[in-house]
C-alpha positions in Angstrom: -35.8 20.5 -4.4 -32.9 21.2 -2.6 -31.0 24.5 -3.6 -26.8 23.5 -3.8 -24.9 27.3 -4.1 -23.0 27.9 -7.4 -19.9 27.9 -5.2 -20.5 24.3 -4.0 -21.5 23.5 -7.2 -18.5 24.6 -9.4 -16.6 22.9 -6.5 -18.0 19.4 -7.0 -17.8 19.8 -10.7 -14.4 20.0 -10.6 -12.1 17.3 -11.2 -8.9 15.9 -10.0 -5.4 16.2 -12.2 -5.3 13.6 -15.0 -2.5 12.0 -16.9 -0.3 12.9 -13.9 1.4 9.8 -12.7 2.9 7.0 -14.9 3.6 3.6 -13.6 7.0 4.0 -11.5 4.8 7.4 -9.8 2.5 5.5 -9.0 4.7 2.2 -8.0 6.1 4.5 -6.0 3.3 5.7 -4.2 1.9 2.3 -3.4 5.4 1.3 -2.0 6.2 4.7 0.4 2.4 4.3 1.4 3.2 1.0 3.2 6.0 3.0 5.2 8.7 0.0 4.5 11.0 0.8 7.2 8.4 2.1 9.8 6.6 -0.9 9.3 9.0 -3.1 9.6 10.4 -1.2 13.0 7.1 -1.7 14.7 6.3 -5.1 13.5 9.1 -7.1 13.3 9.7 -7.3 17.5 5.2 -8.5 17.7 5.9 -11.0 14.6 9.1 -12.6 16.5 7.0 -12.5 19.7 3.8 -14.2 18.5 5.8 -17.2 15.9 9.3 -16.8 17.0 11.9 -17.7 14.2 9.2 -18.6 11.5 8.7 -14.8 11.3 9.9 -14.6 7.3 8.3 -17.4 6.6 5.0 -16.1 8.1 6.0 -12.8 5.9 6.1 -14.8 2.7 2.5 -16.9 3.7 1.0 -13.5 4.5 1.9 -12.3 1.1 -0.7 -14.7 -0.5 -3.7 -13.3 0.3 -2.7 -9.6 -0.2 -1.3 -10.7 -3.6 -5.5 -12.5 -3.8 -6.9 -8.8 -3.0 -4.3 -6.5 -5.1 -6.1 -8.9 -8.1 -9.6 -8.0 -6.9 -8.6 -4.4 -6.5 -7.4 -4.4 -10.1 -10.4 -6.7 -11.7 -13.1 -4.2 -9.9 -10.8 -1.2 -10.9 -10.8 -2.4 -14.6 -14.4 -1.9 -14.6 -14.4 1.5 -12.5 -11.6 3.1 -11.6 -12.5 5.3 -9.1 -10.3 7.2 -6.5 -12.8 6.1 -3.7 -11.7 2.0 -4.5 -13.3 0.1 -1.6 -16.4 2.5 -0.9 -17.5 2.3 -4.4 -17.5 -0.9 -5.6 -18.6 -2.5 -2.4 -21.5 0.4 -2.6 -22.8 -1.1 -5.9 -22.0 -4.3 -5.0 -24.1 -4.6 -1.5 -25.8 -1.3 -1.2 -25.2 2.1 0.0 -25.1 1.3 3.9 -22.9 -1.8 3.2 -20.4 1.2 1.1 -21.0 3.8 3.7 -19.5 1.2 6.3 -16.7 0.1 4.6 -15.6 3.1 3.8 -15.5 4.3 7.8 -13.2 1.4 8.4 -10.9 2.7 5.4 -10.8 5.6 6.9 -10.7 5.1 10.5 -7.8 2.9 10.0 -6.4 5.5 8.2 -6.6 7.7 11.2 -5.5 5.3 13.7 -1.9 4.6 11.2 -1.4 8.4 11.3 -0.9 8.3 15.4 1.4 5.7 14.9 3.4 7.7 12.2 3.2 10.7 13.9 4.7 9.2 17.2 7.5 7.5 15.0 8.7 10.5 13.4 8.7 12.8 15.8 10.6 10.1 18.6 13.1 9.5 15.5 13.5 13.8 15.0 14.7 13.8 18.8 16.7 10.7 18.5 18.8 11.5 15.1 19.6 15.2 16.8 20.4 13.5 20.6 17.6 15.1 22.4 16.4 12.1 23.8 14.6 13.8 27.2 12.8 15.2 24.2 11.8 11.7 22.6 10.3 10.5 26.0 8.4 13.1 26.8 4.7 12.8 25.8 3.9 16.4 25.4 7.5 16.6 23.2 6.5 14.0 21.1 2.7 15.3 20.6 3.8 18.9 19.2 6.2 17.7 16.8 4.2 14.7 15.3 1.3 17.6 14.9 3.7 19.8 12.9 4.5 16.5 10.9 0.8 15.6 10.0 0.6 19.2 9.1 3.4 19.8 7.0 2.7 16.7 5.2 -1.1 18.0 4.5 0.2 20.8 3.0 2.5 19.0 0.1 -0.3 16.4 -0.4 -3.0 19.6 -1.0 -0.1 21.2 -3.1 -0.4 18.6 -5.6 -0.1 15.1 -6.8 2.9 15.8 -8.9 4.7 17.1 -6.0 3.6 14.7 -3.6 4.8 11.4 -5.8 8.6 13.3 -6.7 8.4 13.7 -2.6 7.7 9.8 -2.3 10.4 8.7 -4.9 12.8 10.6 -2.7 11.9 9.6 0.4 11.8 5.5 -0.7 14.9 6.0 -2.0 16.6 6.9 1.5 14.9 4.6 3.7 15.3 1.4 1.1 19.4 2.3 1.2 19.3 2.4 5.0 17.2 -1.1 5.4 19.5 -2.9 2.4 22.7 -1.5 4.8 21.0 -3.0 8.4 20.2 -6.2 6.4 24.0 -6.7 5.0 25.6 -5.8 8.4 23.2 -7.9 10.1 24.0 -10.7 8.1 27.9 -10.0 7.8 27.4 -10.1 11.8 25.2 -13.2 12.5 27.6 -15.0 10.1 24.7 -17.4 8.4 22.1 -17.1 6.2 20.9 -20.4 7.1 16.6 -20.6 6.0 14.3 -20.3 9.5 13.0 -22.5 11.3 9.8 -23.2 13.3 12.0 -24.7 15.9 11.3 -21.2 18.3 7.6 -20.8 17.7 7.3 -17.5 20.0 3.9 -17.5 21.7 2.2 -19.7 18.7 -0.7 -16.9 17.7 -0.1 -17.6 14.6 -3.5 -16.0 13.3 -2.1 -12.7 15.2 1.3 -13.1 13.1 -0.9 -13.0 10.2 -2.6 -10.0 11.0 0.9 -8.2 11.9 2.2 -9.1 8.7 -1.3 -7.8 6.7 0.0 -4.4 8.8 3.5 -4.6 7.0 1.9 -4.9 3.9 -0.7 -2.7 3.5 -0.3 0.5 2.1 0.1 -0.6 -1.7 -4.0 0.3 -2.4 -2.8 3.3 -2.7 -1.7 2.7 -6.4 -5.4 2.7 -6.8 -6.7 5.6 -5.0 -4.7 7.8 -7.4 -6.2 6.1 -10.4 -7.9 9.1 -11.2 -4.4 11.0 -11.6 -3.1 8.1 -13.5 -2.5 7.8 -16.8 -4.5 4.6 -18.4 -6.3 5.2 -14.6 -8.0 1.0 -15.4 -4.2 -0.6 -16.3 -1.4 1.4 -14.3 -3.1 1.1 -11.0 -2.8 -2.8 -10.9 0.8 -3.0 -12.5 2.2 -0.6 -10.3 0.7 -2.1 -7.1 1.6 -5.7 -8.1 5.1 -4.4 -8.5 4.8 -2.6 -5.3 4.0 -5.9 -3.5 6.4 -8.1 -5.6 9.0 -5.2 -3.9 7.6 -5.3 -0.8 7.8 -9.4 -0.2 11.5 -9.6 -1.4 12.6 -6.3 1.3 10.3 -7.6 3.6 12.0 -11.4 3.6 15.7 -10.3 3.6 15.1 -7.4 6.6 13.3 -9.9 8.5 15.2 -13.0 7.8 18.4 -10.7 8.4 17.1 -9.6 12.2 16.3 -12.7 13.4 19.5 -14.3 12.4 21.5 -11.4 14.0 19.4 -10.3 17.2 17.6 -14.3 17.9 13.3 -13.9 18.5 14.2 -13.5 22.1 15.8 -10.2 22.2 13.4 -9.1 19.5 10.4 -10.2 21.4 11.8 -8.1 24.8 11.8 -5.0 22.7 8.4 -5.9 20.8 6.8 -3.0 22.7 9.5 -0.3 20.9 11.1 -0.8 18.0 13.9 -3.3 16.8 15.7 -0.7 14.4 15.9 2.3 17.2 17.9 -0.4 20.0 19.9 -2.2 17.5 21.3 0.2 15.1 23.7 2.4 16.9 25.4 -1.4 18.0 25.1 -2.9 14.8 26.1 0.0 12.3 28.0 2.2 14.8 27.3 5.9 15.5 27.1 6.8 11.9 25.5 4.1 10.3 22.9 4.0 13.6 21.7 8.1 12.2 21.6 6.6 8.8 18.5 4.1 9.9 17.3 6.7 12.2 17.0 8.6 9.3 15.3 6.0 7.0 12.4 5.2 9.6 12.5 9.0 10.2 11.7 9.7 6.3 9.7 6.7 5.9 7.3 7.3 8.7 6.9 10.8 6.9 6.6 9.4 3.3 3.8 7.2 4.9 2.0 9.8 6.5 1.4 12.0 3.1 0.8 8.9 1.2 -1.9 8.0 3.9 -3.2 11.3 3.7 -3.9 11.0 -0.7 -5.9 7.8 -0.4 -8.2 8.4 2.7 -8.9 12.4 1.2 -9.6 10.6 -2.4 -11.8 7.9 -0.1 -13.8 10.8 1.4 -14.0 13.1 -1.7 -16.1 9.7 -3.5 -18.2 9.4 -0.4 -19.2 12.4 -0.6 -19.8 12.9 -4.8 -22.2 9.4 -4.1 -24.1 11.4 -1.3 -22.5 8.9 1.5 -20.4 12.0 3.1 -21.3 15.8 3.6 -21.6 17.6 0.0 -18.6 19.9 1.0 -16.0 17.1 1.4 -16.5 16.7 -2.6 -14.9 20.3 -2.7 -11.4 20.3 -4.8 -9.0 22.8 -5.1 -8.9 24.8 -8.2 -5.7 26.1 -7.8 -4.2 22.6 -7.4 -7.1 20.1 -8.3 -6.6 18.1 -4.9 -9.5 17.2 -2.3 -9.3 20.4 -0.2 -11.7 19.8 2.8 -11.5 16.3 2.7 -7.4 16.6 3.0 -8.0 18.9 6.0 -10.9 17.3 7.4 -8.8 14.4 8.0 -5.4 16.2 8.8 -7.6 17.7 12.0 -9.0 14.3 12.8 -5.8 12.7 12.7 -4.1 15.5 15.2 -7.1 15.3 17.4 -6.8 10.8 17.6 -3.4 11.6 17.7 -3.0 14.0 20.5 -5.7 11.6 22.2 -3.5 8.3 22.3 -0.2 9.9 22.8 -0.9 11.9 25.8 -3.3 9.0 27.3 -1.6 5.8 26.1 1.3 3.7 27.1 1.2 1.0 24.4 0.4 3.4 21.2 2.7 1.4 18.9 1.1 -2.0 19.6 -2.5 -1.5 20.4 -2.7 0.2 16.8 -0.8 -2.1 15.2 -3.1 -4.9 16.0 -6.5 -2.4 16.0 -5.6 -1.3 12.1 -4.5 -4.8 11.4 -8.0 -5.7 12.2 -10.0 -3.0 10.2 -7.7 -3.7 7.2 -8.4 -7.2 6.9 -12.2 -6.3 7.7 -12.0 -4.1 4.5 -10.0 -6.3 2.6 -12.4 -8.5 3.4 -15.5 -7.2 2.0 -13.5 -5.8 -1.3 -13.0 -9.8 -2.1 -16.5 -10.1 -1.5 -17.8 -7.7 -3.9 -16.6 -9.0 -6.5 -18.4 -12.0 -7.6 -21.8 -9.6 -6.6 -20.1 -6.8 -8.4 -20.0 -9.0 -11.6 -23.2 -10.9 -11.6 -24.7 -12.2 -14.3 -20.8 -11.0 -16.3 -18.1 -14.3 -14.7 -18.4 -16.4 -17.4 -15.0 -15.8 -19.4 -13.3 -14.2 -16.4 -14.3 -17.0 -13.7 -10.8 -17.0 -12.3 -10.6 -13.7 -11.9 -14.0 -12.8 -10.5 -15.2 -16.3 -8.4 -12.0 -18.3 -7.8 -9.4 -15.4 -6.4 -12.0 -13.5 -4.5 -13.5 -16.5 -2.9 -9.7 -17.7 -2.1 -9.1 -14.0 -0.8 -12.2 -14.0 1.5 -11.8 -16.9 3.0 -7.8 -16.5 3.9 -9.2 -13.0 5.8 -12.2 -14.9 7.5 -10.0 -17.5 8.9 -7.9 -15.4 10.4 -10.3 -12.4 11.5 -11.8 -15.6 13.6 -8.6 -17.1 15.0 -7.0 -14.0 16.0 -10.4 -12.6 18.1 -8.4 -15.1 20.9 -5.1 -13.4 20.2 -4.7 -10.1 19.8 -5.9 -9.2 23.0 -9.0 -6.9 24.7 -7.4 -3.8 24.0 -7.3 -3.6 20.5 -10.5 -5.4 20.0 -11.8 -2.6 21.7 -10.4 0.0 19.8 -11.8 -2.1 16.6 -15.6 -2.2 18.4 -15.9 1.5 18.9 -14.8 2.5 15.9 -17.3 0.4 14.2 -20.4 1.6 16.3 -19.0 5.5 16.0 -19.0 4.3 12.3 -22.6 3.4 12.7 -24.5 5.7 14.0 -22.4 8.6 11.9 -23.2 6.8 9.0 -27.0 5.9 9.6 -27.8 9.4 11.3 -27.2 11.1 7.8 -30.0 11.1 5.7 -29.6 9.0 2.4 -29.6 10.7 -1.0 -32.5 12.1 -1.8 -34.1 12.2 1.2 -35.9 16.2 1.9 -35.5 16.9 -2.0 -39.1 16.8 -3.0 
């Protein structure tokens, strides 16, 4: 039999904080995670490109089938709430190789997000302070986004606690500074009048989707702290339905509010940047233009950490289920976070990071589209699991466990097949490596058990 030392073992005994984080903690969490004001600088310029002026009302369609998957999250969490979500219940559900997979794509789109943040924060550090030789210069902007990924690895190791007080603050800024852009956009545009399909951008409206599944995502995260929570199978689901419920209503008026001021075609030009960097200093002055600086600065760094929690919790169950290394089950005693898996993927993250920014011209965009992609993949499969998850057990529940998962599934499958034609090559690509990497990492480790005879 295989001999595990004391050290390891006390290690994987351990277990993370609980009764740490009520339901506006957690809320919160699921809400900073989906990086509101980041998100909605990178995305909005792609959505107005690809469907033109029906761009909030592709917001509010999109919202469906994420609302469809927050319920399967919370009916598979009711039954086992663990901080590894997706890998687990698609693991029992379809089989260890099936859960190995899945959990690569949580965690490789996890990685790819945190090249995006990185670039975002550090480019909005060197514009808030006027050092803007500084913000276009590649090697500039890969130092200071490493420090950033860094930093924010230390508060998430330092405690769950700490890093949800950190994400209440953070939201709070960058929620003020999108509410202003939104009033002063409107006050300018002078209408409010509802959107239109009359400028219909390119017409990829299956790539729209996908953009708008980026703006969205981030609320899981609720979940991956259930283990921290308190009541870990009920406050997970309430505070990521509120999160979304949030997250539509911001999401409408920001959207609704930049297409009425700037028009789809000015947004489209500058799809490749971001709206808020160009259009605040003209639209809120000098002042008011640092003030959303400021709020994508914080919310690209509230969304880093908060990518950080889920994807270490994600690799910490892998590894307790034998699908990941035996040391990435390690948690700190001092602190009861994941301490190698938090680091493991802080490292990645700077080394993907350092990658795209110093080889890339279109960071912002290909890895919009690329994560896009492997969150609707794993999305996907989550829906799926849960009529296998609860064989033989839907009778009583068979809205919750047939009718919304099937309804989930299928939106994702419709538009993983129309938007193959849309997105492009490039991040298609990105998508297809990552999943054979995830392969033959994932196959080339032996499966539990195997050499313990």
């Amino acid at each position: 039999m295989a001999m595990t030392t004391t050290a390891d073992s006390r290690s994987r005994g351990r277990s993370l904080r609980r009764d740490a984080l009520g339901v506006g903690a957690s809320t919160a969490i699921g809400i900073a995670s989906t990086a509101p004001a980041y998100s909605l600088a990178v995305s909005v310029g792609l959505l107005a490109g690809y469907v033109g002026a029906a761009a909030p009302l592709v917001l509010a369609a999109s919202a469906i089938p994420v609302v469809l998957v927050a319920l399967c999250f919370r009916e598979l969490n009711r039954a086992e709430p663990d901080c590894g979500t997706t890998f687990p219940w698609t693991e029992k559900a379809f089989g260890l190789s099936v859960g190995r997979m899945v959990g690569w794509t949580t965690v490789m789109a996890c990685v790819l997000v945190m090249s995006n943040l990185a670039q975002v924060a550090a480019i909005y550090t060197y514009t808030l302070f006027d050092l803007d030789s500084a913000a276009e210069s590649k090697l500039a902007q890969a130092g200071l986004g490493t420090v950033f990924i860094l930093g924010m690895a230390v508060l998430a190791y330092r405690g769950i606690r700490i890093a949800a007080w950190t994400q209440v603050l953070l939201l709070t800024v960058e929620v003020i500074g999108l509410l202003w852009f939104a009033l002063r956009a409107f006050q300018e545009a002078g209408t409010v009048s509802i959107p239109a399909f009359s400028a219909t951008g390119e017409g990829a409206w299956a790539a729209g989707v996908l953009v708008a599944v980026f703006l969205y995502w981030g609320w899981d995260s609720s979940f991956s702290v259930n283990e921290e929570s308190r009541n870990p199978r009920r406050t997970p689901a309430i505070a990521a339905l509120i999160a979304n419920a949030f997250l539509i209503v911001l999401y409408l008026v920001v959207a609704w509010a930049a297409v009425a001021y700037a028009g789809t075609d000015v947004l489209d030009d500058i799809a490749d940047d971001d709206f808020f960097a160009i259009l605040s200093a003209e639209l809120l002055g000098t002042a008011g233009g640092k003030v959303l600086v400021g709020a994508v600065l914080v919310s690209a760094l509230a969304s880093t950490q908060t990518t950080i929690l889920p994807t270490a919790r994600t690799m910490l169950s892998m590894a307790r289920r034998d699908a990941f290394p035996g040391q990435f089950a390690r948690i700190s005693a001092r602190f009861q976070t994941p301490s190698v898996s938090t680091w493991a993927f802080a490292g990645a993250s700077v080394l993907v990071y350092l990658a795209l920014v110093l080889t890339s011209e279109a960071v912002l965009a290909d890895s919009v589209a690329a994560v896009s992609v492997l969150v609707s993949l794993y999305y996907l499969a989550t829906a799926l699991a849960v009529p296998v998850y609860f064989s033989g057990e839907i009778r009583g529940r068979v809205l919750q466990r047939a009718v919304v998962p099937l309804l989930a599934a299928g939106s994702f499958v419709v538009v993983l097949v129309l938007a193959v034609s849309d997105v492009g090559t490039g991040p298609l690509v990105v998508v297809g490596v990552t999943m054979v990497v995830g392969a033959v990492i994932m196959f080339s480790m032996k499966p539990p058990g195997e050499g313990e005879r």
